[in-house]
C-alpha positions, 0 to 999 in steps of 0.5 A, spaced: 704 664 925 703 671 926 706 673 919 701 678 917 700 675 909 703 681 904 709 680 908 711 674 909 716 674 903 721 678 906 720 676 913 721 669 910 727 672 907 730 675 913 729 669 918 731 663 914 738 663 915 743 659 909 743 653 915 736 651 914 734 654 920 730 660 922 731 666 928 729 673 928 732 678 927 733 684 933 730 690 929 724 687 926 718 688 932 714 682 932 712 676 935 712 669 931 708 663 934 712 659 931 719 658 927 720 653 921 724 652 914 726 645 911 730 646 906 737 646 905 740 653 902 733 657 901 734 663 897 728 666 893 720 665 894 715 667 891 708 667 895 701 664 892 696 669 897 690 666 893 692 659 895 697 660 902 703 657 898 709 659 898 715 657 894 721 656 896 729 656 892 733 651 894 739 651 889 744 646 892 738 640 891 736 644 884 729 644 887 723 649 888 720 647 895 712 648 896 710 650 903 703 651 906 701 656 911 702 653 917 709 651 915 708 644 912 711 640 905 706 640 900 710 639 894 718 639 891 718 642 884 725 638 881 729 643 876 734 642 870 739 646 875 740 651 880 733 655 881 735 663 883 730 668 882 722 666 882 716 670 881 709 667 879 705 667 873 698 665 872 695 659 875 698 653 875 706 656 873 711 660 876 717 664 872 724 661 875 731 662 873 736 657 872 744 658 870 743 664 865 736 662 863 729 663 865 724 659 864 715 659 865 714 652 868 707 648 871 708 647 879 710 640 876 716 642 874 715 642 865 719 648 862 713 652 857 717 658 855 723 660 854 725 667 854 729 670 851 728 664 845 733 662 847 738 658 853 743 662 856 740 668 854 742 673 861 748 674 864 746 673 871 738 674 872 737 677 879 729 678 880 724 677 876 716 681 875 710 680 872 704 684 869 697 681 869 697 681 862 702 677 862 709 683 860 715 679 864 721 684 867 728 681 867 732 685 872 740 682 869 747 682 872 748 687 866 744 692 869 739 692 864 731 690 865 729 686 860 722 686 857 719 679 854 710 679 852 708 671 854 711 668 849 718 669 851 719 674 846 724 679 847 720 687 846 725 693 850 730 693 855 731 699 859 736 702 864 744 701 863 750 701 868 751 708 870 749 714 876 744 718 873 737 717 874 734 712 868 741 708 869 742 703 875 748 699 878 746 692 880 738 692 880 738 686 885 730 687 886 724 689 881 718 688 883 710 690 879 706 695 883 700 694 880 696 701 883 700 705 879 702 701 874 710 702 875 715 698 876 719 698 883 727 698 882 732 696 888 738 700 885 742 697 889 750 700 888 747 706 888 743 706 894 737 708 892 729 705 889 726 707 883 720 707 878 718 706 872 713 707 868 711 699 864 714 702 858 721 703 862 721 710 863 724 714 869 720 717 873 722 718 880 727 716 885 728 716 892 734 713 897 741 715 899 747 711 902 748 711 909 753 715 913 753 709 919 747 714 923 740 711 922 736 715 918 730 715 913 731 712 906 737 711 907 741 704 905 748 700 907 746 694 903 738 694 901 736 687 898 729 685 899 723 689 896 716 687 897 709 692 896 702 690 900 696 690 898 695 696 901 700 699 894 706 700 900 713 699 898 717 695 904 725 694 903 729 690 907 737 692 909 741 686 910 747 689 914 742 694 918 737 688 918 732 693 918 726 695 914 723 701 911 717 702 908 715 708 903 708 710 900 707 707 892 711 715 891 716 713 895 715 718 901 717 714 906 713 712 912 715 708 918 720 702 920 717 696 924 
């Protein structure tokens, strides 16, 4: 596939249909080589570049499926539930919600920490990031980030329902930029992406609601977020079907 690597999370996203099958989308530019998707209800993935895996949600077969590359099953991780939000850990494991947990599992499916100490400890997780050194950032439905060290133990939380610039509604994306050490929040109700710094602080803002026109850094329902490895930021619109990329301060560069 003609994917270039450090995108392939949200191309994945938008091509990967609830049906289990793939088609693509008329606003993005590229040409694939070839389509696949095998599982049944595909949601979130997170994608091992170093090792060219790609892990895959599946919450109707309360499973994680594995894919490599070329689009072929290599593994089939079995969950205590359904799987939702997904990002990866150090070798070997994965961080996954299920129900109103979050779990560190081994790529076998064993449950090594908890976060939070305890089950049922989360309205709703909605994305999950995670430092090098091991510092884990839960974006939940209470629109609040909460903050755990390795071993699962709560450490802050920052954000709150609101407008103002450090509160959020609906954070549905969070994601770890590690060239600037911040973290990258799709505030989905209000239309608009913000950084903080690793220790929650509210640094800056950019994006809008859009008024039915195309314009730059604006959103009708923005979803997906990924940053390359060139520290670029790329964002998904799921009515518009659309891309928009900014630089890692949130100037906007270009749409595929």
């Amino acid at each position: 596939m003609k994917y270039v690597r450090s995108l392939l999370p949200l191309l994945f996203v938008i091509l990967c249909s609830t049906l289990g099958t793939m088609e693509q989308v008329y606003a993005v530019d590229m040409t694939l080589d070839t389509t696949w998707c095998g599982t049944t209800n595909p949601t979130r993935l997170a994608l091992d570049r170093d090792n060219g895996l790609l892990y895959v949600t599946s919450p109707l077969d309360h499973s994680i499926v594995v894919y490599d590359l070329t689009g072929q099953v290599v593994n089939t991780i079995e969950t205590a539930g359904p799987p939702a939000a997904i990002c990866l850990a150090e070798a070997g494991h994965l961080l996954v919600s299920i129900g109103r947990s979050v779990h560190k599992i081994t790529t076998a499916g064993e449950v090594v920490v908890t976060y939070g100490l305890t089950e049922n400890y989360f309205v709703d997780p909605h994305d999950i990031a995670r430092t090098p050194a091991g510092v884990v950032y839960i974006a939940d439905d209470d629109d609040i980030v909460k903050v755990f060290d390795d071993a699962g133990a709560p450490v802050q939380s920052f954000g709150g329902y609101g407008y103002f610039p450090s509160t959020l509604d609906e954070p549905v994306a969070i994601d770890y930029h590690s060239g600037t050490n911040e973290l990258i929040v799709n505030d989905q109700n209000n239309y608009r992406l913000k950084a903080f710094g690793a220790n929650g602080t509210y640094l800056r803002q950019w994006g809008a609601e859009g008024s039915g026109y195309l314009h730059d850094a604006h959103y009708f329902r923005a979803f997906g977020m990924d940053i390359d490895e060139a520290g670029r930021i790329w964002t998904l619109d799921v009515l518009l079907s659309l891309f928009e990329v900014y630089d890692s301060s949130g100037v906007f560069c270009f749409r595929p």
